[in-house]
N, C-alpha and C positions, 0 to 999 in steps of 0.2 A: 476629119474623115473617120473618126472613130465612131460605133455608135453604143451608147451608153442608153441603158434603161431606167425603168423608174425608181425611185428613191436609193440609188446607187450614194454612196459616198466616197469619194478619194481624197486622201489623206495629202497632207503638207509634202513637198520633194519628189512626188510620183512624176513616173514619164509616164504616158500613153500614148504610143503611137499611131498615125494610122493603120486603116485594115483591124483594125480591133473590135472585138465584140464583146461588153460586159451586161449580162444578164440584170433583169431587176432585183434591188434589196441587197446588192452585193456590197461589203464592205472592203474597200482597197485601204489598208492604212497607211502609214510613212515612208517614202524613200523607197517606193516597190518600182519595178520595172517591167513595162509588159511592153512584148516589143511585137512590130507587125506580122497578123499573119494569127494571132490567139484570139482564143474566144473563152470566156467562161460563163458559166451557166447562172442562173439565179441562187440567192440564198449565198453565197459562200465567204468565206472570212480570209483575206489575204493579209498575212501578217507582213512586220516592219522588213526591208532588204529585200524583199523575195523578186526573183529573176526570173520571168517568165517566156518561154518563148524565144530563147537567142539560139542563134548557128548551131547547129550541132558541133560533136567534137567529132568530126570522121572527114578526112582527108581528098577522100573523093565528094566529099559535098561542095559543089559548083554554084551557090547562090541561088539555087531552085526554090520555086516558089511551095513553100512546103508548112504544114502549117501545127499547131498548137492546139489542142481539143480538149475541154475540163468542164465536166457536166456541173450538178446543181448538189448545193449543200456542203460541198468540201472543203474544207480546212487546210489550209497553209502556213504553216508556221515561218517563225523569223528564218529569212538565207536559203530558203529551197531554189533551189536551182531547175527546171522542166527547161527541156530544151525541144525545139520541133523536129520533123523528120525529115529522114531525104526520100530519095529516089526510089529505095527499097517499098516503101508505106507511102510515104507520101504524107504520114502524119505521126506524133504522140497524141498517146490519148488518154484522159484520166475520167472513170466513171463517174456517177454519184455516190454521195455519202460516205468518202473517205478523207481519211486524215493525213496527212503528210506532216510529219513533227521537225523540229525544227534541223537544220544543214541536211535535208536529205537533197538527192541529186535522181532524176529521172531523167536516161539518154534519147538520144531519136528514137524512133520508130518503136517506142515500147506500146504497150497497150495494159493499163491497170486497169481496171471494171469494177463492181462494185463493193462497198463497203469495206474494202481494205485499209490495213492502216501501217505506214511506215513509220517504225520509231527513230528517234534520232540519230541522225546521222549515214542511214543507212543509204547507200549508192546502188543504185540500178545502170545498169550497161544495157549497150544500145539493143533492139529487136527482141527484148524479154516482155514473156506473157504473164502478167497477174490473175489468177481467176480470180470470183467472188468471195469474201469473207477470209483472207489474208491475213494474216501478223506476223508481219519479221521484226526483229526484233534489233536494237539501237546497231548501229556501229557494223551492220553488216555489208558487206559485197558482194552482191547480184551478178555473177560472169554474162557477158552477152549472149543472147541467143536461149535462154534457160529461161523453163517453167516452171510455177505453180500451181500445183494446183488447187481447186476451192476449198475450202474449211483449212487448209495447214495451216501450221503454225510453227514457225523457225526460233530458235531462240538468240540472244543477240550475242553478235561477236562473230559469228560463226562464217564460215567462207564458203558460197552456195554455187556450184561449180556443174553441178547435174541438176535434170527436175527434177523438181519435190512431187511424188503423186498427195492427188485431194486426201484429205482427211486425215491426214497425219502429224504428230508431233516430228520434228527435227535438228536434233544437236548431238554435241559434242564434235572432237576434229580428230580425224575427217567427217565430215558431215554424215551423222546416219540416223536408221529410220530408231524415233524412243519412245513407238507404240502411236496411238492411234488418237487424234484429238479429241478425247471423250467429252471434255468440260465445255470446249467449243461446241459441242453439236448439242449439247444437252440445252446448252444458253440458247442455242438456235431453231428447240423445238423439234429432234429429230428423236423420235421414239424409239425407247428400249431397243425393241426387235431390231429395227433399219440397223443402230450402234452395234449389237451383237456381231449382226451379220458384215458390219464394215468388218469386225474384229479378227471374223475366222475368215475373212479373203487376207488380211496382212500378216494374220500368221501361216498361213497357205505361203504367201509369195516372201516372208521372209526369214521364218524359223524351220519350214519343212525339209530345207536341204533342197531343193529342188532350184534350178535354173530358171529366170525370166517365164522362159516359155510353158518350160513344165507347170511354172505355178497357176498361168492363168489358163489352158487345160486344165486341172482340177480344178480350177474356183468353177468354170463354164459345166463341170459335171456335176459338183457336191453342192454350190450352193444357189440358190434362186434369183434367176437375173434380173434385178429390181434395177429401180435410177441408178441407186449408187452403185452398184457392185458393176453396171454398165460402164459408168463415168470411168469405176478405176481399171476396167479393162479397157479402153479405148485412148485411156491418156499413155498407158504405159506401150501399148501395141503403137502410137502414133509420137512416141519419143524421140527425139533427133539426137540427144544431146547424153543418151541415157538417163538410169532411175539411181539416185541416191543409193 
């Protein structure tokens, strides 16, 4: 009662269970587990241990029918853990064309999107947002409930407790902001001007002396409200958890 597509391969010791959906051309290798209720997409490489799809860890989850989401192209290294969602979501979800490297761990109800990439070992807690084009970095701790935003870039080790806003570098402890993901955006085709202009809203909002609010009043006066300079006043204005 599984349905499996074309030229799918699974590997020696795999469980599939039913309620399963595996895209075409997906490679499952050795000793993987996907358990009812997951689907993944076409194209993607499930390495040796990986555990997909089991109970959440949250206490009030009552065996609801709640399911596992992994689009197409994504990489799974050895021992990843994805777990499905409860009752909050109803699902975990992982985008296209990311990486997940080896013992990372993604809780219920998270939602990663695209191109992200988790390096080793790195633990996500439950009902956390990944935007697009992510790098955290090996060995870190995702608090539940916390954002990313797009283009950042976290360094590994580091203990990630507040959202990160888009476009940013982030480390040292306690986690802060260490300037502006220039190298990311430049690899990602984002012209001169747009990087400038991220530049002087993060020194606006984080070397002016000014408070939260004060900063983005002046970004909304001095500088020109383009996609991105929108992005970083609406992720910061719509923070639950505050900004690093």
């Amino acid at each position: 009662r599984a349905h499996i597509g074309k030229n799918v391969e699974i590997g020696p010791f795999c469980i599939v269970e039913d309620n399963v959906i595996i895209g075409d051309e997906t490679n499952i290798r050795s000793h993987v587990i996907i358990k009812s209720g997951t689907s993944i997409g076409q194209n993607c490489d499930i390495y040796s241990g990986a555990i997909l799809g089991e109970q959440p860890q949250d206490l009030k989850y009552n065996n609801e029918n709640t399911t596992l989401e992994i689009g197409d192209n994504n990489i799974i290294r050895e021992y990843c853990t994805l777990h499905r969602g409860t009752t909050d979501r109803k699902k975990t979800k992982i985008g296209n064309n990311c990486m997940l490297m080896a013992y990372s761990h993604v809780a219920h109800d998270t939602i990663i999107n695209n191109n992200v990439i988790l390096s080793n070992s790195v633990q996500v807690g439950g009902h956390v947002d990944i935007e697009d084009n992510v790098i955290v970095g090996g060995s870190t701790p995702i608090h539940q409930f916390c954002r990313l935003g797009e283009y950042s870039f976290i360094g590994g080790g580091y203990r990630i407790v507040q959202d990160i806003p888009p476009y940013i570098k982030a480390m040292r402890e306690p986690l802060k902001y260490a300037g502006i993901n220039s190298v990311g955006l430049s690899r990602n085709n984002f012209d001169n001007e747009i990087i400038s202009c991220i530049k002087k809203a993060y020194r606006i909002i984080y070397r002016s002396g000014y408070n939260f609010s004060q900063a983005l009043e002046k970004i909304k006066d001095s500088l020109p409200i383009n996609k991105e300079i929108k992005n970083i006043i609406n992720f910061i204005e719509n923070s639950s958890r505050g900004i690093i």
